[in-house]
C-alpha positions as a printed Julia matrix, in Angstrom:
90×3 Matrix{Float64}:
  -4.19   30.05   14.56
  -3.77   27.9    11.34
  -5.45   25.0     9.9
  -3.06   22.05    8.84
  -5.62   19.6     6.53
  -4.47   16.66    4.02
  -6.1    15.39    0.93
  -6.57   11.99    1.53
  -5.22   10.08   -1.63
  -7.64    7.71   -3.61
  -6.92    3.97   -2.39
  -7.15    5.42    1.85
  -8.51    6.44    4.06
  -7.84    8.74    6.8
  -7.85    7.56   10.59
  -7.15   10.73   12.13
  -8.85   13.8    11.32
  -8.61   15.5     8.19
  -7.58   18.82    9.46
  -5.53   19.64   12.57
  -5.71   23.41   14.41
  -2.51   24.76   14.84
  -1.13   27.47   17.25
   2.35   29.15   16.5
   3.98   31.37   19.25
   7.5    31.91   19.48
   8.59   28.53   18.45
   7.55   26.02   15.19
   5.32   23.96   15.72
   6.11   19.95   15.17
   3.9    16.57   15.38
   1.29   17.43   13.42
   0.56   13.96   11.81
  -1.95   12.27    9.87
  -2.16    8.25    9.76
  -4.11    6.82    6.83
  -4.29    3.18    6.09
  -4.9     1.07    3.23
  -8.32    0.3     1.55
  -6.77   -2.38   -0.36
  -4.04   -4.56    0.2
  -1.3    -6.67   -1.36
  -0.03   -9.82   -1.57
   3.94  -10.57   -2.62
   6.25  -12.75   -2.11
   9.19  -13.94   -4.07
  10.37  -16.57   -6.41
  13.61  -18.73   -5.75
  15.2   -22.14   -7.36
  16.08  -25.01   -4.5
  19.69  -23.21   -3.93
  17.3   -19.78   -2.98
  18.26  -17.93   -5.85
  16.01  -15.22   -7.06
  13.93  -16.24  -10.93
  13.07  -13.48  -13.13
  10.26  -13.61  -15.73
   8.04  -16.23  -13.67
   4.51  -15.68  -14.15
   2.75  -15.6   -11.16
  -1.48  -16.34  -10.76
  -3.78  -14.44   -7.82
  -7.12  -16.42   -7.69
 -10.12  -16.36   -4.92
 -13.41  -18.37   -5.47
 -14.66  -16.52   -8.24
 -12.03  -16.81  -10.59
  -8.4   -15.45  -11.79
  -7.97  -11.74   -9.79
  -4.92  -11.03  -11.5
  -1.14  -11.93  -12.44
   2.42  -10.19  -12.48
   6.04  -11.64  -13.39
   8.9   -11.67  -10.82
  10.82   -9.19  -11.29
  15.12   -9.59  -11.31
  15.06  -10.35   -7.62
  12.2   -13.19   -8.22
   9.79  -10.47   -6.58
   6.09  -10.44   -7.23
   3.23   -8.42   -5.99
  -0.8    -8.17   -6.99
  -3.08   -5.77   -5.26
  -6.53   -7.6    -5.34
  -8.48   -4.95   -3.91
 -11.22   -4.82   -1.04
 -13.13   -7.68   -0.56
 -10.38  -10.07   -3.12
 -11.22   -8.32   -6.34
 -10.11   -5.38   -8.21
């Protein structure tokens, strides 16, 4: 018998357990999975002019109620993304 465990990465955490007994016999053994999700999460989108091309270098502003939570520039295909953390702030 083994023990298959994961180190759960800072930013998750884990929704299955974090170690999983397993038995090999005559064959490998497959399926042993671990599911994490997000503690944070992100918002994105992207940037176009009115003919839906993509503009690079466009600053873009993530505010809740208490203030400014953070900013990023679109990148060359207009995309932006801010992670403003559990609860809206970082």
């Amino acid at each position: 018998m083994y023990e298959v465990c994961e180190t759960v990465r800072p930013g998750y955490r884990n929704v299955t357990p974090l170690c999983l007994p397993v038995t090999l016999g005559c064959n490998s053994s497959e399926g042993n999975n671990f599911e994490n999700e997000l503690l944070t999460y992100c918002l994105n989108g992207t940037k176009t002019n009115c003919i839906g091309e993509p503009i690079e270098g466009w600053m873009v502003t993530v505010s809740d109620q208490a203030g400014v939570v953070g900013n990023d520039t679109t990148d060359e295909y207009g995309n932006y993304e801010k992670s403003p953390g559990r609860g809206g702030r970082t």
